[in-house]
mmCIF file as Biopython writes it, N, C-alpha, C and O atoms, coordinates in Angstrom:
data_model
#
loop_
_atom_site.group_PDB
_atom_site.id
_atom_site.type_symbol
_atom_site.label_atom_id
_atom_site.label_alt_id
_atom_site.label_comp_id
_atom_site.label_asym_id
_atom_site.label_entity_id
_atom_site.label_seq_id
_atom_site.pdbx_PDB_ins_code
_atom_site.Cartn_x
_atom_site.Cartn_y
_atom_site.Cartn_z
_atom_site.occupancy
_atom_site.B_iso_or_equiv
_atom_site.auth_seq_id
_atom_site.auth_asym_id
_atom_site.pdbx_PDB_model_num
ATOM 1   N N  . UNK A ? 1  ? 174.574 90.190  61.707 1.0 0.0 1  A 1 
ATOM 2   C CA . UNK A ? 1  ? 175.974 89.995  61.380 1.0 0.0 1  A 1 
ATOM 3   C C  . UNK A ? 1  ? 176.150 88.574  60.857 1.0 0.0 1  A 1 
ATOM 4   O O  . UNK A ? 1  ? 175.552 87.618  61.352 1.0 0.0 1  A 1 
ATOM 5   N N  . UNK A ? 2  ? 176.823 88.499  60.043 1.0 0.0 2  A 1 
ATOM 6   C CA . UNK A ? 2  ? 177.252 86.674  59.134 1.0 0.0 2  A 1 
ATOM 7   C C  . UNK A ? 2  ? 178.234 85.978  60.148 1.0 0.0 2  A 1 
ATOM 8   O O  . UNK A ? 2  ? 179.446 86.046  60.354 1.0 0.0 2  A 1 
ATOM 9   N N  . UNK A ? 3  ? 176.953 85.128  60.808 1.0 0.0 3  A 1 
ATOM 10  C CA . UNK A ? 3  ? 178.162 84.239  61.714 1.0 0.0 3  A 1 
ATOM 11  C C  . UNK A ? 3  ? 179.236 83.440  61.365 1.0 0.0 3  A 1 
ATOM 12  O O  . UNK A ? 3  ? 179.663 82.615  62.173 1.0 0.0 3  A 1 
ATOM 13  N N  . UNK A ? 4  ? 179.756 83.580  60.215 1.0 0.0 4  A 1 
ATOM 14  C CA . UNK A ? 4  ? 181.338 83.232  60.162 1.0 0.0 4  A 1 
ATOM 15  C C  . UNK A ? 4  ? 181.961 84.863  60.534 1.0 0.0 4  A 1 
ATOM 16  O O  . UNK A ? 4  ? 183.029 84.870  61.146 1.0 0.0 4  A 1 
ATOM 17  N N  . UNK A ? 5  ? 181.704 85.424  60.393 1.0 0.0 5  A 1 
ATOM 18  C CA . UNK A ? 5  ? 182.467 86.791  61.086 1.0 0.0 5  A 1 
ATOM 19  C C  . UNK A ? 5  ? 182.206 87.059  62.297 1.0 0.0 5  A 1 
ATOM 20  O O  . UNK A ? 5  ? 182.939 87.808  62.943 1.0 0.0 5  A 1 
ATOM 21  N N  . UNK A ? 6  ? 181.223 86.550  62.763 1.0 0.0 6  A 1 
ATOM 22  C CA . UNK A ? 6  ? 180.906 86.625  64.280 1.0 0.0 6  A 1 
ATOM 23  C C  . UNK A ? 6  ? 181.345 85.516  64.805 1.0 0.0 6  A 1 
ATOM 24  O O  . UNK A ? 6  ? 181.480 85.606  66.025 1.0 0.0 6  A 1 
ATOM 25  N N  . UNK A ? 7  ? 181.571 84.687  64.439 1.0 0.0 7  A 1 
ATOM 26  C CA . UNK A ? 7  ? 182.405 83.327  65.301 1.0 0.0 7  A 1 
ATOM 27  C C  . UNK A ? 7  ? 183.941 83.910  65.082 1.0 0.0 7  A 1 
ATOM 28  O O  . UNK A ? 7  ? 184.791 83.593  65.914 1.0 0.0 7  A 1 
ATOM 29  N N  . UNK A ? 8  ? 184.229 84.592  64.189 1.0 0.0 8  A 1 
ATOM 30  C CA . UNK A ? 8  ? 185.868 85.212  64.170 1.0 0.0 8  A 1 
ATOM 31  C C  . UNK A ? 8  ? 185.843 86.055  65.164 1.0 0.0 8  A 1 
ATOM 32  O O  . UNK A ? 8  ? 186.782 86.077  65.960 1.0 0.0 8  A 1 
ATOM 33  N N  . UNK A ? 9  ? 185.235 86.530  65.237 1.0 0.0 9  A 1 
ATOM 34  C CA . UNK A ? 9  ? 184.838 88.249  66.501 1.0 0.0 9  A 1 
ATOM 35  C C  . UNK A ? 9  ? 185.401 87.969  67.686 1.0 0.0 9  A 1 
ATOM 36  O O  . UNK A ? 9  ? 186.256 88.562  68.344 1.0 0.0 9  A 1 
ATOM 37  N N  . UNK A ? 10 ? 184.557 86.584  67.935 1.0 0.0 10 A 1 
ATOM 38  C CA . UNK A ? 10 ? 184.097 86.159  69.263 1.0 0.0 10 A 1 
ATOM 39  C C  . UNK A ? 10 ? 185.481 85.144  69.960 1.0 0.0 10 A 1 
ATOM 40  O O  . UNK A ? 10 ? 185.698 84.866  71.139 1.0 0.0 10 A 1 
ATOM 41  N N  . UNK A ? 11 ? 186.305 84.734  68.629 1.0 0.0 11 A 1 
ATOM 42  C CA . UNK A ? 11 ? 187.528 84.037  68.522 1.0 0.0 11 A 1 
ATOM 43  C C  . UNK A ? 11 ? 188.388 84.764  69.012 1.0 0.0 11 A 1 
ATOM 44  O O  . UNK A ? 11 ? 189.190 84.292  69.817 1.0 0.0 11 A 1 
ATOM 45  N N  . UNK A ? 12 ? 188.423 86.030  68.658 1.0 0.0 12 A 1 
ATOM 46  C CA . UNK A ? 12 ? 189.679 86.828  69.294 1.0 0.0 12 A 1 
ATOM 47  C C  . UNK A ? 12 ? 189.410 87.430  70.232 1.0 0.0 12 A 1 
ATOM 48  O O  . UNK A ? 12 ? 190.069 88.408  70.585 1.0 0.0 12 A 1 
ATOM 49  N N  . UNK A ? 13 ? 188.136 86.887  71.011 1.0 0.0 13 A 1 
ATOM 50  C CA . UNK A ? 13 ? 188.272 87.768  72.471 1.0 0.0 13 A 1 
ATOM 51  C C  . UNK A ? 13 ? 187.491 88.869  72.861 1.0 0.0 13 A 1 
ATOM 52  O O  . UNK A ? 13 ? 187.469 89.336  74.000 1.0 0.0 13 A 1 
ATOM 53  N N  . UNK A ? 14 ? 186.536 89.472  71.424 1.0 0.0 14 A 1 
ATOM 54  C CA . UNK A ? 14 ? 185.457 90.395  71.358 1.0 0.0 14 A 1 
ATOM 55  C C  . UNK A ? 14 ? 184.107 89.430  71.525 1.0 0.0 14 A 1 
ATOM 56  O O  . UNK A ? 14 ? 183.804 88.356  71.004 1.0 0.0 14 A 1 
ATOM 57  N N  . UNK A ? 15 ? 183.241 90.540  72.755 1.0 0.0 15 A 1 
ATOM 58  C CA . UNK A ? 15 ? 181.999 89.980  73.103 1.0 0.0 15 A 1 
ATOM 59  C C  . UNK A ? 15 ? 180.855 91.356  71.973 1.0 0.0 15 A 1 
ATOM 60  O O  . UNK A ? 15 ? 181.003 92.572  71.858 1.0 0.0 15 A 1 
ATOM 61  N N  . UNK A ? 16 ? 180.014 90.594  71.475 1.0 0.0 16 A 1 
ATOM 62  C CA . UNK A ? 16 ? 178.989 91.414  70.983 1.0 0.0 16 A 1 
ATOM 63  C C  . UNK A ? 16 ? 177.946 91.588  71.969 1.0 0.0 16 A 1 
ATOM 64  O O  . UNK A ? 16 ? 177.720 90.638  72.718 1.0 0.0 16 A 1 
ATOM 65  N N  . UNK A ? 17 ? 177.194 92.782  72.101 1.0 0.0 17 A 1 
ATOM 66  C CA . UNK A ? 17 ? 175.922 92.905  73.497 1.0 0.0 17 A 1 
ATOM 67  C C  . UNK A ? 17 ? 175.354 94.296  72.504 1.0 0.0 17 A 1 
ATOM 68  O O  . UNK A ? 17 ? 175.945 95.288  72.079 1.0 0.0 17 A 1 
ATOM 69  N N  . UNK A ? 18 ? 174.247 93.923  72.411 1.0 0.0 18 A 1 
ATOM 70  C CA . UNK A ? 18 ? 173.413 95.624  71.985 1.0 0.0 18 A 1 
ATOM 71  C C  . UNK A ? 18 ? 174.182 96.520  70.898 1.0 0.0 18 A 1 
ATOM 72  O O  . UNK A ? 18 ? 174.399 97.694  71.196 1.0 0.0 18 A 1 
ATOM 73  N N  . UNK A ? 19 ? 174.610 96.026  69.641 1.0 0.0 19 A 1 
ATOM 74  C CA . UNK A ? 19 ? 175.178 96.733  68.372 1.0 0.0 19 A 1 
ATOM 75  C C  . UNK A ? 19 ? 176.431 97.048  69.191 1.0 0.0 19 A 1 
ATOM 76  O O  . UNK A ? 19 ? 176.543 98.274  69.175 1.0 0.0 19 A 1 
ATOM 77  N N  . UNK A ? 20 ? 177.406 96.512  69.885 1.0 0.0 20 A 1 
ATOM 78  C CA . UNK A ? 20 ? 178.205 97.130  70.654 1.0 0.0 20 A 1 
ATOM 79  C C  . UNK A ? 20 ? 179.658 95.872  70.704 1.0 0.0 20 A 1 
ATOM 80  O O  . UNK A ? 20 ? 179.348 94.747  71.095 1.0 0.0 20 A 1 
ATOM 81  N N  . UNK A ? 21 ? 180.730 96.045  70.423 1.0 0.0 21 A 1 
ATOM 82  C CA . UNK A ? 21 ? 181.692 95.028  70.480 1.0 0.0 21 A 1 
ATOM 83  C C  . UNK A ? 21 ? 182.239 95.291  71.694 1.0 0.0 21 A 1 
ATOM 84  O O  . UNK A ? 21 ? 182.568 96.459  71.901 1.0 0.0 21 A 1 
ATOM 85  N N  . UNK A ? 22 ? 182.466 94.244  72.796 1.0 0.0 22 A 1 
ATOM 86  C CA . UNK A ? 22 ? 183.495 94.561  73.993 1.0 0.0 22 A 1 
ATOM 87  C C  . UNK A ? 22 ? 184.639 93.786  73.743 1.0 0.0 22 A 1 
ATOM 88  O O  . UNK A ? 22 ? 184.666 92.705  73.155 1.0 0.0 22 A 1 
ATOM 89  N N  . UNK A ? 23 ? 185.801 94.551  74.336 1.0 0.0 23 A 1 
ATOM 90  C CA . UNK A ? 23 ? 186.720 93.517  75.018 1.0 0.0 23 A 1 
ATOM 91  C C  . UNK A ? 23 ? 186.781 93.793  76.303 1.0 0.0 23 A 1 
ATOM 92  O O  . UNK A ? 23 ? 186.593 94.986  76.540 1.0 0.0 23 A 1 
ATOM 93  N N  . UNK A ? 24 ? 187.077 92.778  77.695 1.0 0.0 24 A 1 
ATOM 94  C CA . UNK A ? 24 ? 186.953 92.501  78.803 1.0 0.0 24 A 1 
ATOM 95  C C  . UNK A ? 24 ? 186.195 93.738  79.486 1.0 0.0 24 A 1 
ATOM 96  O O  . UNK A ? 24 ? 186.602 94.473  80.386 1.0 0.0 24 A 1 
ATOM 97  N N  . UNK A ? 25 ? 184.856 93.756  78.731 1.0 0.0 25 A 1 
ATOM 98  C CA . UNK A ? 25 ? 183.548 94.470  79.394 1.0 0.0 25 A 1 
ATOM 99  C C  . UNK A ? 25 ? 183.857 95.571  78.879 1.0 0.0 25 A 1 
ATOM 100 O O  . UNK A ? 25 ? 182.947 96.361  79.128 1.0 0.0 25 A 1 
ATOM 101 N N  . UNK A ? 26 ? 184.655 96.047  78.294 1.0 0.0 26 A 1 
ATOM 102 C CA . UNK A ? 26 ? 184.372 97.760  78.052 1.0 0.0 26 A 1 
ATOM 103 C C  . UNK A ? 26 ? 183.889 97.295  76.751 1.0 0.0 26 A 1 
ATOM 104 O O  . UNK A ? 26 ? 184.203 96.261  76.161 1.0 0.0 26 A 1 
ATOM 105 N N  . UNK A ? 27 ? 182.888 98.435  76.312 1.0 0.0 27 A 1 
ATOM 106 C CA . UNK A ? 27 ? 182.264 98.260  74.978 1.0 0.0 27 A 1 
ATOM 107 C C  . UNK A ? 27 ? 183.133 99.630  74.274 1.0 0.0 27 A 1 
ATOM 108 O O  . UNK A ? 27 ? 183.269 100.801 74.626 1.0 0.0 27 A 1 
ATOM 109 N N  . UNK A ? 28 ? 183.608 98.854  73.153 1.0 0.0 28 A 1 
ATOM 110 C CA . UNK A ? 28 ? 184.556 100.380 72.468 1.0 0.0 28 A 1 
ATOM 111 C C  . UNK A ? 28 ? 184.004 100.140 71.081 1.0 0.0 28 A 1 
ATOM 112 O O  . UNK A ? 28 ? 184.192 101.156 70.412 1.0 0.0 28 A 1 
ATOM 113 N N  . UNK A ? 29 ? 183.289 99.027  70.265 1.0 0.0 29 A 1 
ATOM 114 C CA . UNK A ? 29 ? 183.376 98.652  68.857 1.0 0.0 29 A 1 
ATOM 115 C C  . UNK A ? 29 ? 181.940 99.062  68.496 1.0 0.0 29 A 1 
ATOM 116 O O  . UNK A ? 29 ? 181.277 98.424  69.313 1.0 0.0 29 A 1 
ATOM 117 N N  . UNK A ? 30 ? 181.286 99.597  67.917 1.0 0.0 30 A 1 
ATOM 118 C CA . UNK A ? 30 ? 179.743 99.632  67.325 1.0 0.0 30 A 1 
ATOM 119 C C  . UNK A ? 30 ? 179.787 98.488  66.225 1.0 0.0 30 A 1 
ATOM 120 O O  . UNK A ? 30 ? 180.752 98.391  65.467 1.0 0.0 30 A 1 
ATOM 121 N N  . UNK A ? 31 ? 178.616 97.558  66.166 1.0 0.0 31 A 1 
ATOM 122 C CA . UNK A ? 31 ? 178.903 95.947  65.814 1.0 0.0 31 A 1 
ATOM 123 C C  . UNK A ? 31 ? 179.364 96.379  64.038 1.0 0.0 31 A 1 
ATOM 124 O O  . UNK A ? 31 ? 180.378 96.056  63.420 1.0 0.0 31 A 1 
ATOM 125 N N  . UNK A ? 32 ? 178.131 97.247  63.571 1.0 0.0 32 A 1 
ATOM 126 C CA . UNK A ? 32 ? 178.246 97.436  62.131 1.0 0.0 32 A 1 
ATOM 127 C C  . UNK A ? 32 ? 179.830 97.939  61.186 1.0 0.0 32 A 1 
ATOM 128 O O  . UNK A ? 32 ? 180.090 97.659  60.016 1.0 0.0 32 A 1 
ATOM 129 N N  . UNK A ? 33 ? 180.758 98.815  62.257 1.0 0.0 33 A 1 
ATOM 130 C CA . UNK A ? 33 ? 182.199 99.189  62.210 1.0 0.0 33 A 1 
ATOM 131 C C  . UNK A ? 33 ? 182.706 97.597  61.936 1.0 0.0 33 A 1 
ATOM 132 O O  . UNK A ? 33 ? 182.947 97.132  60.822 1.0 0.0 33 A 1 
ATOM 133 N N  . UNK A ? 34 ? 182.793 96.989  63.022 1.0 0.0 34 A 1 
ATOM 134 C CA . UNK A ? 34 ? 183.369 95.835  62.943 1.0 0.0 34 A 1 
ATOM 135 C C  . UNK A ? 34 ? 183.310 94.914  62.240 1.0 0.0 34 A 1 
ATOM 136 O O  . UNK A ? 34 ? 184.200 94.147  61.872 1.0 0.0 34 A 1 
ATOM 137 N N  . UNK A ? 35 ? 181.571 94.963  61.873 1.0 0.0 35 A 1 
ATOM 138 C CA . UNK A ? 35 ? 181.342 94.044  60.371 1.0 0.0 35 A 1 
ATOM 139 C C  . UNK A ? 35 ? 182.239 94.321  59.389 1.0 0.0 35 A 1 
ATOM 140 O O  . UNK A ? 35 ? 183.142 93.571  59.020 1.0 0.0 35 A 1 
ATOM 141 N N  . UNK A ? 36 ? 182.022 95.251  59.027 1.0 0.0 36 A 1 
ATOM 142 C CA . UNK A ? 36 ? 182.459 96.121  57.708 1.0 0.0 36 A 1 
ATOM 143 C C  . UNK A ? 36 ? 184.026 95.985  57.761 1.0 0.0 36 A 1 
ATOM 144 O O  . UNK A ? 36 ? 184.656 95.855  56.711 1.0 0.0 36 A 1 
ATOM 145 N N  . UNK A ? 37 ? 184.854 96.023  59.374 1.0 0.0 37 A 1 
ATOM 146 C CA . UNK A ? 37 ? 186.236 95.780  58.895 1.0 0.0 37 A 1 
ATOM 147 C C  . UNK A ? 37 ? 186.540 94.466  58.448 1.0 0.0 37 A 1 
ATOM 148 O O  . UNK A ? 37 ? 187.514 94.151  57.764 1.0 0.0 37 A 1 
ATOM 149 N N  . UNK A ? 38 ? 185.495 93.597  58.949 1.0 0.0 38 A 1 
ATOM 150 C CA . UNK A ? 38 ? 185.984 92.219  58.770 1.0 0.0 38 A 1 
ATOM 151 C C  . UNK A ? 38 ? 185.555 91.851  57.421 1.0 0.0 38 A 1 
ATOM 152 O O  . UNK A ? 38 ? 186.181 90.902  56.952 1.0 0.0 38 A 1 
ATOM 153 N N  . UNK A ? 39 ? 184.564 92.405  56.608 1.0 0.0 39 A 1 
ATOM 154 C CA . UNK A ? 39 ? 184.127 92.005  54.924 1.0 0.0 39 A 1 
ATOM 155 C C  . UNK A ? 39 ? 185.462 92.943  54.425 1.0 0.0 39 A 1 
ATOM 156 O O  . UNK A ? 39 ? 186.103 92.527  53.459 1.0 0.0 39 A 1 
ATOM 157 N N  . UNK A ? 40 ? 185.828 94.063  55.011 1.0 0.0 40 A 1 
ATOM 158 C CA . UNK A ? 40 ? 187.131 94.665  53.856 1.0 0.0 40 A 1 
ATOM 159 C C  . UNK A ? 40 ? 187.903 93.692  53.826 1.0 0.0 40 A 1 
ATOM 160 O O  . UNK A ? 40 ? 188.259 93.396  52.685 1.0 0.0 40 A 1 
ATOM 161 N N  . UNK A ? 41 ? 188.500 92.771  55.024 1.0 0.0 41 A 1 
ATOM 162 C CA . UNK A ? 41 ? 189.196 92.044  55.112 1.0 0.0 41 A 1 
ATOM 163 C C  . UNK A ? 41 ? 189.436 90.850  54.535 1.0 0.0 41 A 1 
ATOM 164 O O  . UNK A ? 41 ? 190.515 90.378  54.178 1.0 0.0 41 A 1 
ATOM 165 N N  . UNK A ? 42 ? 188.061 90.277  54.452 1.0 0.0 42 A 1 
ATOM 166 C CA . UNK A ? 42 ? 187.829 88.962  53.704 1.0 0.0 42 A 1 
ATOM 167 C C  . UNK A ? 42 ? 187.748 89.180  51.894 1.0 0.0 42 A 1 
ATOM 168 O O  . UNK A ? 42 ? 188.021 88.289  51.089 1.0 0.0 42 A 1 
ATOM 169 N N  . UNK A ? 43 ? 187.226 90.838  51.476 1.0 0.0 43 A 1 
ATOM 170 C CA . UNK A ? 43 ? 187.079 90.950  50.244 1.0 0.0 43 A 1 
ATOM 171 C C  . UNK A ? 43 ? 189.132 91.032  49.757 1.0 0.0 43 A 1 
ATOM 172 O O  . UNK A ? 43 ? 189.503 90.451  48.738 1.0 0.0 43 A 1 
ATOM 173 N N  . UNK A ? 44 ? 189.809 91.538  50.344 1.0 0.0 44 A 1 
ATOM 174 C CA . UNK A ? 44 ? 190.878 92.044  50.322 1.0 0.0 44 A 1 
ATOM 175 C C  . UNK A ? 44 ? 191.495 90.554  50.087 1.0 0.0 44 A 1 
ATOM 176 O O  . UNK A ? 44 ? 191.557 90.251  48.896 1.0 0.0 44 A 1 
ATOM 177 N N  . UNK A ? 45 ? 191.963 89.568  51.003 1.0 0.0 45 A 1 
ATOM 178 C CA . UNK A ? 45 ? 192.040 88.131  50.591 1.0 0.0 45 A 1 
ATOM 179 C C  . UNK A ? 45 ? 191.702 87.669  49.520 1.0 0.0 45 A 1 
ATOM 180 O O  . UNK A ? 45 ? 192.593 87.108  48.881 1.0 0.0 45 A 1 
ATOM 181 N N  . UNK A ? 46 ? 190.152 87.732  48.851 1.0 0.0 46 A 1 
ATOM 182 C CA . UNK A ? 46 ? 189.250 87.159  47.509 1.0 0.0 46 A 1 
ATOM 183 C C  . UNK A ? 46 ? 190.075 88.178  46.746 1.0 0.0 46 A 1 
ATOM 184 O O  . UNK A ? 46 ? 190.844 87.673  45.928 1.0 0.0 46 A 1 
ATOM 185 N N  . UNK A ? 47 ? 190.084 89.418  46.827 1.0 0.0 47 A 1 
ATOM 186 C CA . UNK A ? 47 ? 190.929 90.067  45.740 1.0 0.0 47 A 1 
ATOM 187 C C  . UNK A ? 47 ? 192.303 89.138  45.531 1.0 0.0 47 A 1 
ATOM 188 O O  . UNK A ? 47 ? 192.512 88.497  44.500 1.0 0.0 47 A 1 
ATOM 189 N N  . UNK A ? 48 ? 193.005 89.164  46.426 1.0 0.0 48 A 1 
ATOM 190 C CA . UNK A ? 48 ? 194.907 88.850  46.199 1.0 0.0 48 A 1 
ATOM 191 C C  . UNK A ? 48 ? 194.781 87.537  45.319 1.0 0.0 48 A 1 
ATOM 192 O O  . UNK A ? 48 ? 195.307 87.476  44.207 1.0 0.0 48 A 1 
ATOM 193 N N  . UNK A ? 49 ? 194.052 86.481  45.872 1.0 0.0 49 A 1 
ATOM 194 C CA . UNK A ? 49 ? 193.676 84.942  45.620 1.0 0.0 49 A 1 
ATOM 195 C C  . UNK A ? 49 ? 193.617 85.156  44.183 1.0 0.0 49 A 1 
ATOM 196 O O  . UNK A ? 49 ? 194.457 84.610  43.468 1.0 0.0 49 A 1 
ATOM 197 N N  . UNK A ? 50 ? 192.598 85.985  43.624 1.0 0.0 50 A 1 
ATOM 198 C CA . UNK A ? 50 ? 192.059 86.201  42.264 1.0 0.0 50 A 1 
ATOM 199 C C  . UNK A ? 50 ? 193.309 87.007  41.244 1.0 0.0 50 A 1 
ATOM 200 O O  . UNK A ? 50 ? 193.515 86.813  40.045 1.0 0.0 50 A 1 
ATOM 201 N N  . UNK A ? 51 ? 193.836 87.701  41.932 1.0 0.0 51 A 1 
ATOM 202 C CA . UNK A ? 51 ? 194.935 88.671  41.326 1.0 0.0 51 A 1 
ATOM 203 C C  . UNK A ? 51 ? 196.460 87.354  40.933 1.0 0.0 51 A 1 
ATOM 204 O O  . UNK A ? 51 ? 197.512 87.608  40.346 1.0 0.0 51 A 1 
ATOM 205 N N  . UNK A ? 52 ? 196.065 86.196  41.444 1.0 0.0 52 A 1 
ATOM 206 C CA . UNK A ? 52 ? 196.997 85.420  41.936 1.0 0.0 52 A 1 
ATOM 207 C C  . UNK A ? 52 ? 196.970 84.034  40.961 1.0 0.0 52 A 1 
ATOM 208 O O  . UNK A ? 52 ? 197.732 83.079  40.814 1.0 0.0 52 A 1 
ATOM 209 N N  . UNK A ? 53 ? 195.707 84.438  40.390 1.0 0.0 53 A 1 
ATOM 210 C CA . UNK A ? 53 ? 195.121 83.437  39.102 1.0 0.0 53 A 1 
ATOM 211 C C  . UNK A ? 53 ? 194.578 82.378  39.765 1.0 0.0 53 A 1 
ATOM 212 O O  . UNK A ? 53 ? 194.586 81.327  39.124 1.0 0.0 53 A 1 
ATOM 213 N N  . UNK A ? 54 ? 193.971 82.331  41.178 1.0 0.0 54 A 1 
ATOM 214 C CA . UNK A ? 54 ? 193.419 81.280  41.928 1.0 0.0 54 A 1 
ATOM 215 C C  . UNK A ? 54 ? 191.744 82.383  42.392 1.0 0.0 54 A 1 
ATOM 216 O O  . UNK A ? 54 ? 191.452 82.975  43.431 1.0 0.0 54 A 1 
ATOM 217 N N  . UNK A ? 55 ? 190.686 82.174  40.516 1.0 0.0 55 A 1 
ATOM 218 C CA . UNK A ? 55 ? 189.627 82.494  40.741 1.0 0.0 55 A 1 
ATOM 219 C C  . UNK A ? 55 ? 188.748 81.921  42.025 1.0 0.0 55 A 1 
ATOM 220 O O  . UNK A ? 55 ? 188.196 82.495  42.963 1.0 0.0 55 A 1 
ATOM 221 N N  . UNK A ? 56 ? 188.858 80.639  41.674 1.0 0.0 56 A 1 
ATOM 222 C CA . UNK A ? 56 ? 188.021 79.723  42.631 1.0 0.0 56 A 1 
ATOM 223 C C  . UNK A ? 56 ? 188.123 80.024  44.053 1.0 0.0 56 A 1 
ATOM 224 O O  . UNK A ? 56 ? 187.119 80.186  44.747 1.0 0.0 56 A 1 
ATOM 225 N N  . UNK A ? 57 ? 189.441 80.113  44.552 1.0 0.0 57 A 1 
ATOM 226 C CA . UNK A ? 57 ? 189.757 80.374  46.271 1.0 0.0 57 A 1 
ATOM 227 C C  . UNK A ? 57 ? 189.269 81.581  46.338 1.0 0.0 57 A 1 
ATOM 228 O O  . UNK A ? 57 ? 188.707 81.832  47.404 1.0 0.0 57 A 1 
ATOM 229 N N  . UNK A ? 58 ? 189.304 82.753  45.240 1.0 0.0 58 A 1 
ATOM 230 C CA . UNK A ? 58 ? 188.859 84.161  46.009 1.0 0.0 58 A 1 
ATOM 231 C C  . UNK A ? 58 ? 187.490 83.746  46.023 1.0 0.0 58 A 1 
ATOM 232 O O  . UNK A ? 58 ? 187.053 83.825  47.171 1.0 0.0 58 A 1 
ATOM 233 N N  . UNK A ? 59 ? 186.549 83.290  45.116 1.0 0.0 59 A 1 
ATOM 234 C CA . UNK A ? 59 ? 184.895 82.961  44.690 1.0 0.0 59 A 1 
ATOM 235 C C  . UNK A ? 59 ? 184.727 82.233  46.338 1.0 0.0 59 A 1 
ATOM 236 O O  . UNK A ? 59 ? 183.830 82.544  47.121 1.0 0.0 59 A 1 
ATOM 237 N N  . UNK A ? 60 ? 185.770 81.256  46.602 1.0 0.0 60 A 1 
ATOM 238 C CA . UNK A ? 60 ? 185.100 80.468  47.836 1.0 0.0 60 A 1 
ATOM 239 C C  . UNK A ? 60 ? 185.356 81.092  49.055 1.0 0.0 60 A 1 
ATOM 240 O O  . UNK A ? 60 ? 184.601 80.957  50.018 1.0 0.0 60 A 1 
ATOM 241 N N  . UNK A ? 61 ? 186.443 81.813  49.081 1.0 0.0 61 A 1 
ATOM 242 C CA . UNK A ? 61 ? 186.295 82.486  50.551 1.0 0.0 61 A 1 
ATOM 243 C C  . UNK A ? 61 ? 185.021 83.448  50.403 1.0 0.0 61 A 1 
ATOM 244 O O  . UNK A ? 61 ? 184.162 83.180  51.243 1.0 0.0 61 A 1 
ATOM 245 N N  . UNK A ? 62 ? 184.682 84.517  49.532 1.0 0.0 62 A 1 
ATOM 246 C CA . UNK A ? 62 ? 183.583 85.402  49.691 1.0 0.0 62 A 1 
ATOM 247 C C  . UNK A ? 62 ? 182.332 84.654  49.907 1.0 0.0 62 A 1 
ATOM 248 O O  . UNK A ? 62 ? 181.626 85.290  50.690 1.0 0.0 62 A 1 
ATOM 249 N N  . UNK A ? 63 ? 181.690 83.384  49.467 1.0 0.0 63 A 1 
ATOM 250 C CA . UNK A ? 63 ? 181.161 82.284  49.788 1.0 0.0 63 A 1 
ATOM 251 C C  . UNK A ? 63 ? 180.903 82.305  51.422 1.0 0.0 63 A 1 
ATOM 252 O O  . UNK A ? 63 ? 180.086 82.840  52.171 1.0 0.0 63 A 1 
ATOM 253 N N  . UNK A ? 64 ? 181.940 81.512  51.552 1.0 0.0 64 A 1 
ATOM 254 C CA . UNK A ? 64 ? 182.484 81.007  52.409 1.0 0.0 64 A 1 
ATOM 255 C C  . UNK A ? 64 ? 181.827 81.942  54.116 1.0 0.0 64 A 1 
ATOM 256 O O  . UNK A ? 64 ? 181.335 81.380  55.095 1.0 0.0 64 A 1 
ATOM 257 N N  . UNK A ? 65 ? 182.051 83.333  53.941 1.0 0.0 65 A 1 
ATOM 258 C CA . UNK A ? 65 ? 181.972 84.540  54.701 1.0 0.0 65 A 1 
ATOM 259 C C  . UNK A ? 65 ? 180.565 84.979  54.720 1.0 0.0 65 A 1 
ATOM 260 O O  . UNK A ? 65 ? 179.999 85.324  55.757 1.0 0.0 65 A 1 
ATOM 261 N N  . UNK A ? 66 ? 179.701 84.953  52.915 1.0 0.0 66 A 1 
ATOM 262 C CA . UNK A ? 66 ? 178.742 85.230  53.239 1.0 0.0 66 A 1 
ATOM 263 C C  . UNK A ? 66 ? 178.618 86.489  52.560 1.0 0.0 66 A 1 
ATOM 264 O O  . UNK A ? 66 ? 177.515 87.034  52.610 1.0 0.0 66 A 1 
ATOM 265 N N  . UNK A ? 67 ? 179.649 87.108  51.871 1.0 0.0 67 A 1 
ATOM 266 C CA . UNK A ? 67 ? 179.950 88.434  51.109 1.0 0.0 67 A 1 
ATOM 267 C C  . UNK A ? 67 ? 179.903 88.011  49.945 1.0 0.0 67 A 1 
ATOM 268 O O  . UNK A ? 67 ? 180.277 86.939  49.470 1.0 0.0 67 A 1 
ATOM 269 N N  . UNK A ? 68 ? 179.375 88.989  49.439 1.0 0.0 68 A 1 
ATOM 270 C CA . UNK A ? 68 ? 178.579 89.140  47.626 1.0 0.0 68 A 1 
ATOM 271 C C  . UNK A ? 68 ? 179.993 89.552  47.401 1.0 0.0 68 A 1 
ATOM 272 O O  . UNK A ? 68 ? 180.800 90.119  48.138 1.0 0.0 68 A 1 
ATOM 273 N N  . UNK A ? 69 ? 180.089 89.005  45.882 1.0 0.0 69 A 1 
ATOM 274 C CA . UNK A ? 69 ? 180.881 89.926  44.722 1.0 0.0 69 A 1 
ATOM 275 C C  . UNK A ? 69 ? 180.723 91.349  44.521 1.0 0.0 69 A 1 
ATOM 276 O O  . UNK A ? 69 ? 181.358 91.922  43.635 1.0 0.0 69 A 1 
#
């Protein structure tokens, strides 16, 4: 997992253990789900930024995260 998304994970209170996301010990998240919501999320941002005529900020957040174009 791209530890800028795993330092976000871990920010709001989700523990990662064995492909598995918890919050306060129950494991409910499979890690790869959670990846994937958090790159829709960050691509979704780089989209608006870019749609917004601010190429550079969408180019640097996907950077930034660790997510390809």
């Amino acid at each position: 997992m791209n530890e800028q998304i795993k330092e976000l994970i871990e920010q709001a209170g989700f523990e990662e253990k064995d492909g598995h996301i918890s919050i306060q010990g129950v494991y409910m998240f499979n890690t790869h789900r959670m990846e994937k919501f958090a790159e829709l999320i960050v691509r979704e941002c780089a989209k608006r930024s870019k749609e917004l005529g601010q190429l550079e900020i969408g180019l640097g957040i996907l950077k930034h995260f660790g997510v390809e174009e």
